[in-house]
PyMOL commands that place a pseudoatom at each C-alpha (Angstrom):
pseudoatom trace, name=CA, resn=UNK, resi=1, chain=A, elem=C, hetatm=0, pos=[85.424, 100.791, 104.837]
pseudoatom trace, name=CA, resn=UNK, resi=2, chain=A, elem=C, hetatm=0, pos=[85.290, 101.944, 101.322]
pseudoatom trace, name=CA, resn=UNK, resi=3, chain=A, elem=C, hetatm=0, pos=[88.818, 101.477, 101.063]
pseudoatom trace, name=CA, resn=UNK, resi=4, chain=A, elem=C, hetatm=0, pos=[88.585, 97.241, 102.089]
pseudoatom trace, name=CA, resn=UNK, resi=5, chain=A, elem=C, hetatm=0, pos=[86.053, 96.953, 99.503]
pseudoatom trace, name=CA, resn=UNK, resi=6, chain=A, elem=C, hetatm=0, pos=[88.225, 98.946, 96.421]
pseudoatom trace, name=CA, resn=UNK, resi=7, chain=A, elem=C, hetatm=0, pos=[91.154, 96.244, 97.556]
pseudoatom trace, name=CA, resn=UNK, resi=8, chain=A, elem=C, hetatm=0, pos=[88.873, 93.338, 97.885]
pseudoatom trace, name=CA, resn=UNK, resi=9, chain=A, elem=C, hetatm=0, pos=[87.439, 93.921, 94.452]
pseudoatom trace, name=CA, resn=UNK, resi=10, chain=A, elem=C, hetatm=0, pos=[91.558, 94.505, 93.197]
pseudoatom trace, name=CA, resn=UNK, resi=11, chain=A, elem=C, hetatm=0, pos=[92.598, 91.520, 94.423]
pseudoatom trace, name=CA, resn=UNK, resi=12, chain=A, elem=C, hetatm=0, pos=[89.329, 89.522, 92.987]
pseudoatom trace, name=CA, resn=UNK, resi=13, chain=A, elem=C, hetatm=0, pos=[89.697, 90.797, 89.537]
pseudoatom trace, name=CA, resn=UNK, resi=14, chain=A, elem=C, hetatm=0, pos=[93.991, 90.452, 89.773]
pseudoatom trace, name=CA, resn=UNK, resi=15, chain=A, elem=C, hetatm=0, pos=[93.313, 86.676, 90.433]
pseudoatom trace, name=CA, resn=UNK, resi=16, chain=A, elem=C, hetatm=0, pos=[90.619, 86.555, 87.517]
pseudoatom trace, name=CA, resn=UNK, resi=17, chain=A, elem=C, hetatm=0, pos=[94.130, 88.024, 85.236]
pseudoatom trace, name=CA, resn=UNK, resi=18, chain=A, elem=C, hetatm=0, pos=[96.505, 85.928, 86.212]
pseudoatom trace, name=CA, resn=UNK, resi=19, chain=A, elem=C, hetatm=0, pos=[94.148, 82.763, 86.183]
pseudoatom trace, name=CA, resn=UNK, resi=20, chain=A, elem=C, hetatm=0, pos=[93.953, 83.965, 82.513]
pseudoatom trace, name=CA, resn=UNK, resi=21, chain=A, elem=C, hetatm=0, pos=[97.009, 84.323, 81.684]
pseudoatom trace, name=CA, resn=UNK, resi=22, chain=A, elem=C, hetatm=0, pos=[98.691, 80.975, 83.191]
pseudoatom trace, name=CA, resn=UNK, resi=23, chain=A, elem=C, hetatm=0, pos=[95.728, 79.254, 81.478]
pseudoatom trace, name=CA, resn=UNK, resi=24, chain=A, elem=C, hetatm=0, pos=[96.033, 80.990, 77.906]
pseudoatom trace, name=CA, resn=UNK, resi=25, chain=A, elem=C, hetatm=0, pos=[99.630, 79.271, 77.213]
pseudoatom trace, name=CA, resn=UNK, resi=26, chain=A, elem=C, hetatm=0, pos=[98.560, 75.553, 77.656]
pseudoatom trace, name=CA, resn=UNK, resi=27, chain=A, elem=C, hetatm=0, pos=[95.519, 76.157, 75.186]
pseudoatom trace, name=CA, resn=UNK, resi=28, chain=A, elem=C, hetatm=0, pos=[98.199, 77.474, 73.044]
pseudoatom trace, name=CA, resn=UNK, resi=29, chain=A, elem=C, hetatm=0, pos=[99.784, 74.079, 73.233]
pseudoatom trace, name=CA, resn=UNK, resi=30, chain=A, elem=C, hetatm=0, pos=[97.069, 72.074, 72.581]
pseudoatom trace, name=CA, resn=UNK, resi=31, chain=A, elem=C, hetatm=0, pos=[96.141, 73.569, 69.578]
pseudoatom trace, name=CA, resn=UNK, resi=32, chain=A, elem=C, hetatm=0, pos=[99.453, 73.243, 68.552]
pseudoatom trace, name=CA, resn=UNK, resi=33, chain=A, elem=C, hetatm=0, pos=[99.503, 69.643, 68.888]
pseudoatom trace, name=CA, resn=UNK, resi=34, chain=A, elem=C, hetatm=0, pos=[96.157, 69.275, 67.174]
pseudoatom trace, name=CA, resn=UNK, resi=35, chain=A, elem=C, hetatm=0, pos=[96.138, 69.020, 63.233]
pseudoatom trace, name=CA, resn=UNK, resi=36, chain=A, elem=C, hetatm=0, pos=[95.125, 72.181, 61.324]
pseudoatom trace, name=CA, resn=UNK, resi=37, chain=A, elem=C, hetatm=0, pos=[91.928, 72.566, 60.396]
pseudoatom trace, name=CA, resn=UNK, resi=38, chain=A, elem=C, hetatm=0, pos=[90.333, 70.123, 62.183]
pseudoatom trace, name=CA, resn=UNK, resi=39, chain=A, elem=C, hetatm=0, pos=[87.242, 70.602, 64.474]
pseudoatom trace, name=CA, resn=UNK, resi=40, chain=A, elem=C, hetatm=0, pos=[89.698, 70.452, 67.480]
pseudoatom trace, name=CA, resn=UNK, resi=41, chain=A, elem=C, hetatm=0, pos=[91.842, 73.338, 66.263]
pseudoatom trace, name=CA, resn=UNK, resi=42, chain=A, elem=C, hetatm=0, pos=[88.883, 75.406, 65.691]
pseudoatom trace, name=CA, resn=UNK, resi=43, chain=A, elem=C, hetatm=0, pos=[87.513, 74.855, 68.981]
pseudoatom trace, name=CA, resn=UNK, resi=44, chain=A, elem=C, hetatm=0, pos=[90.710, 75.538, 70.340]
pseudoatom trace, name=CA, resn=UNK, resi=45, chain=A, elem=C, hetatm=0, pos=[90.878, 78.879, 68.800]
pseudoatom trace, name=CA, resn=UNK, resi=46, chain=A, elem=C, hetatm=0, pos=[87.372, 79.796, 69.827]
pseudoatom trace, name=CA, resn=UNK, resi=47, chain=A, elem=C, hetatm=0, pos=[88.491, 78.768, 73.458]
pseudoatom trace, name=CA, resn=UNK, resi=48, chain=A, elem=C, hetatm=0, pos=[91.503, 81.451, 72.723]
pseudoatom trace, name=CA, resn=UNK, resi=49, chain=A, elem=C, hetatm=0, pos=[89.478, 84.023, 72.140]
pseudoatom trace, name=CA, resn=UNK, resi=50, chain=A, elem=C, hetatm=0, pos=[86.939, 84.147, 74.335]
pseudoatom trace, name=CA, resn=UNK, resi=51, chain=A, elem=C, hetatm=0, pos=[89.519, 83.489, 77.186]
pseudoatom trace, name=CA, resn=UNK, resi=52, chain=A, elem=C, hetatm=0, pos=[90.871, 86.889, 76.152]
pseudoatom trace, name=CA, resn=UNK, resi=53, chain=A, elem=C, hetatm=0, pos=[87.959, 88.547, 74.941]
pseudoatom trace, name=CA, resn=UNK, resi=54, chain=A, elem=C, hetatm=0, pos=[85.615, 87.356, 77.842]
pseudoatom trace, name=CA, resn=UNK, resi=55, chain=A, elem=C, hetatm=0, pos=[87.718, 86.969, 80.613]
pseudoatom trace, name=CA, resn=UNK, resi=56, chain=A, elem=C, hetatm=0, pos=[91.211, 88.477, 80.732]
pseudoatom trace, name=CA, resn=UNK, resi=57, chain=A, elem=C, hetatm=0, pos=[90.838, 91.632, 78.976]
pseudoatom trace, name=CA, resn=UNK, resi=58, chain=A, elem=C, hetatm=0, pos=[88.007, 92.627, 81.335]
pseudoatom trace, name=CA, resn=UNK, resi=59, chain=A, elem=C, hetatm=0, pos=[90.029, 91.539, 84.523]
pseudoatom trace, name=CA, resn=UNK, resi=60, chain=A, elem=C, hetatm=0, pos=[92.668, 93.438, 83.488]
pseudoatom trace, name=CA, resn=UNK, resi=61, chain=A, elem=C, hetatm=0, pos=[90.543, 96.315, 83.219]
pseudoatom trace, name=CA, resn=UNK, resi=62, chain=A, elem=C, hetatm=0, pos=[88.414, 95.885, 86.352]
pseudoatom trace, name=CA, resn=UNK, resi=63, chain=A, elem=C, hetatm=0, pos=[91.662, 95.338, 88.225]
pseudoatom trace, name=CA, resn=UNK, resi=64, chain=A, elem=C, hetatm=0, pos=[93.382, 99.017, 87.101]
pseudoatom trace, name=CA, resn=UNK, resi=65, chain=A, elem=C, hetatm=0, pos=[89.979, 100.750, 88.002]
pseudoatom trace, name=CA, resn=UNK, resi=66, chain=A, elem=C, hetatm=0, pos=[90.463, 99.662, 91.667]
pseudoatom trace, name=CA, resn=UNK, resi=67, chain=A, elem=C, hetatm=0, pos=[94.151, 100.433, 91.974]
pseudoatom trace, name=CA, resn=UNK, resi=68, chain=A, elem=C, hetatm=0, pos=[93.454, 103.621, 90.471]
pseudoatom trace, name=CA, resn=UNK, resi=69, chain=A, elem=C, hetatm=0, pos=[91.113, 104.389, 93.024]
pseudoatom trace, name=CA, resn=UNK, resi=70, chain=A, elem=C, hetatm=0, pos=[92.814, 103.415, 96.105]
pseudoatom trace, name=CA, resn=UNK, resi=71, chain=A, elem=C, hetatm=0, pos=[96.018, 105.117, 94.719]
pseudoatom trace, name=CA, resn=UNK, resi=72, chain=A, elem=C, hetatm=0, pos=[93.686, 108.400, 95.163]
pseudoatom trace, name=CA, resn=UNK, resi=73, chain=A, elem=C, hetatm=0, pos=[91.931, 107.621, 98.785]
pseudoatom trace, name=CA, resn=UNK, resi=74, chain=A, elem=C, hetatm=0, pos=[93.966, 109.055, 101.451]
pseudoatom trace, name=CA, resn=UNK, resi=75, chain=A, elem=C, hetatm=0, pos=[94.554, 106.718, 103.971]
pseudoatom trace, name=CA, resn=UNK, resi=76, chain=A, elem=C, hetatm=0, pos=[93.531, 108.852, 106.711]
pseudoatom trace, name=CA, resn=UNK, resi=77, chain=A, elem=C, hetatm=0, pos=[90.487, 109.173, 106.025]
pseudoatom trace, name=CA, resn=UNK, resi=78, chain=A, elem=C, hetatm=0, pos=[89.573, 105.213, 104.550]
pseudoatom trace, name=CA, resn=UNK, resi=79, chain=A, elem=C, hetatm=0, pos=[88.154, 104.194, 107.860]
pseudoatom trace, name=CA, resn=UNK, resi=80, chain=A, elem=C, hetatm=0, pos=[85.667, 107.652, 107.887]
pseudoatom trace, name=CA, resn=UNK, resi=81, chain=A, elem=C, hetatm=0, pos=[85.562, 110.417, 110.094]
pseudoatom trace, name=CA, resn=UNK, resi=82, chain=A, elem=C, hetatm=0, pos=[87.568, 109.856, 113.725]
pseudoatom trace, name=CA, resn=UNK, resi=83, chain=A, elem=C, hetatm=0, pos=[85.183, 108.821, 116.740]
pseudoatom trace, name=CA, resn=UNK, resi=84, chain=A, elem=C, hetatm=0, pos=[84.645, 111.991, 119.033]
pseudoatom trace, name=CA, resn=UNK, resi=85, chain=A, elem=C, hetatm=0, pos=[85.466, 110.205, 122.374]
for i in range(1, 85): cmd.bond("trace and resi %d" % i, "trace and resi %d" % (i + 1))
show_as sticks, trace
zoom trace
């Protein structure tokens, strides 16, 4: 049981990454396209970081701790102890 809930939580915070990630390139863009300086750009760059300060960064950390962990659970004994039937 402990073992679904290690992978659940992986897979949550491996989505949270990647959503980061494929979203961090078209801000990129846009404050590209937007004139130096300007109140745009500096929202833009605010945007940046806090997309990889806030959101990516920790995903990327809370989705190693999991991996870790179920890397180190054998899988015998993920379910818990056999049934004595």
């Amino acid at each position: 049981m402990l073992l679904a809930y290690i992978k659940a939580f992986h897979i949550i915070a491996i989505i949270a990454w990647m959503a980061g990630l494929l979203y961090l390139p078209r801000l990129f863009v846009y404050h590209a396209e937007s004139k130096t300086g300007s109140e745009q750009s500096q929202t833009f760059k605010v945007m940046e970081r806090r997309l990889l300060r806030l959101i990516t960064t920790p995903a990327m950390l809370a989705s190693w701790v999991p991996a870790r962990r179920a890397a180190r659970v054998d899988p015998a004994d993920a379910d818990g102890p056999p049934d004595d039937r």
